[in-house]
C-alpha positions in Angstrom: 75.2 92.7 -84.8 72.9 93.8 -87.4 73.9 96.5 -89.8 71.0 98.7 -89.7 72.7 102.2 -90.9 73.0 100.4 -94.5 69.2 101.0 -94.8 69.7 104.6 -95.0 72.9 104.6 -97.3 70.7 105.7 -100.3 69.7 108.6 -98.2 72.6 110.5 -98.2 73.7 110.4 -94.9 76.9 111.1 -93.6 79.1 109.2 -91.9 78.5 110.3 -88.4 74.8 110.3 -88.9 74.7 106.7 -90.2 76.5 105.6 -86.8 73.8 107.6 -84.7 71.3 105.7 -86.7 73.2 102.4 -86.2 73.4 103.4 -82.3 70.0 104.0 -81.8 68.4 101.8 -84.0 70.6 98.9 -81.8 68.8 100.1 -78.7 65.8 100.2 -79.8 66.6 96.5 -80.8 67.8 95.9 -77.4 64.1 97.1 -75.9 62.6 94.7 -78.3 64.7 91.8 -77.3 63.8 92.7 -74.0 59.9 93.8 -74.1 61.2 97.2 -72.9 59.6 98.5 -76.1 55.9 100.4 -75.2 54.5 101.7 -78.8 54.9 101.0 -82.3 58.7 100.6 -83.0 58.4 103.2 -85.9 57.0 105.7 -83.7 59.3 105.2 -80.9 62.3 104.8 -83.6 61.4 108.4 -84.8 61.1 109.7 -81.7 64.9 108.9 -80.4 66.0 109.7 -84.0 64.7 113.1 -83.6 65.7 113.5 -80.6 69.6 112.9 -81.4 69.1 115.1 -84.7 68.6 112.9 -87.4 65.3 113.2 -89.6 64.7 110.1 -91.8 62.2 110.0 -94.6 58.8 108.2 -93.4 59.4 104.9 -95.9 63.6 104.6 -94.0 61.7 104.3 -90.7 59.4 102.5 -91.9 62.2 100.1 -93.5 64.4 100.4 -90.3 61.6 99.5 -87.8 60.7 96.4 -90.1 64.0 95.4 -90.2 64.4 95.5 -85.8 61.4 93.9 -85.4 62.6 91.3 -87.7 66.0 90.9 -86.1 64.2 91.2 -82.4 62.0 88.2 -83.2 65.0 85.9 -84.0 
């Protein structure tokens, strides 16, 4: 299992927010494994970030989706 939430560990973010970033950031890796995924994984990363509560800066996105596109590819 990939540790995604250390991407955003020089964001500030708290403990609880780092494992709804970890959570979400592994499905989103599971709908890439799977061609689930419809969209740019950036956008659709956002998207379910938001929609849990946590707002990332553009470039941790950014970073994150590189990094489960990367991971999904493997």
């Amino acid at each position: 299992m990939a540790d995604f939430a250390g991407d955003i560990a020089d964001d500030g973010a708290e403990d609880q927010t780092e494992e709804t970033v970890e959570r979400v950031a592994e499905d989103v890796l599971q709908d890439v494994e799977h061609g689930r995924l419809d969209g740019d994984t950036a956008q659709v990363l956002e998207e379910r970030l938001e929609a849990e509560g946590v707002e990332l800066r553009e470039e941790a996105i950014e970073s994150l989706a590189d990094d489960i596109e990367q991971e999904g590819s493997r």
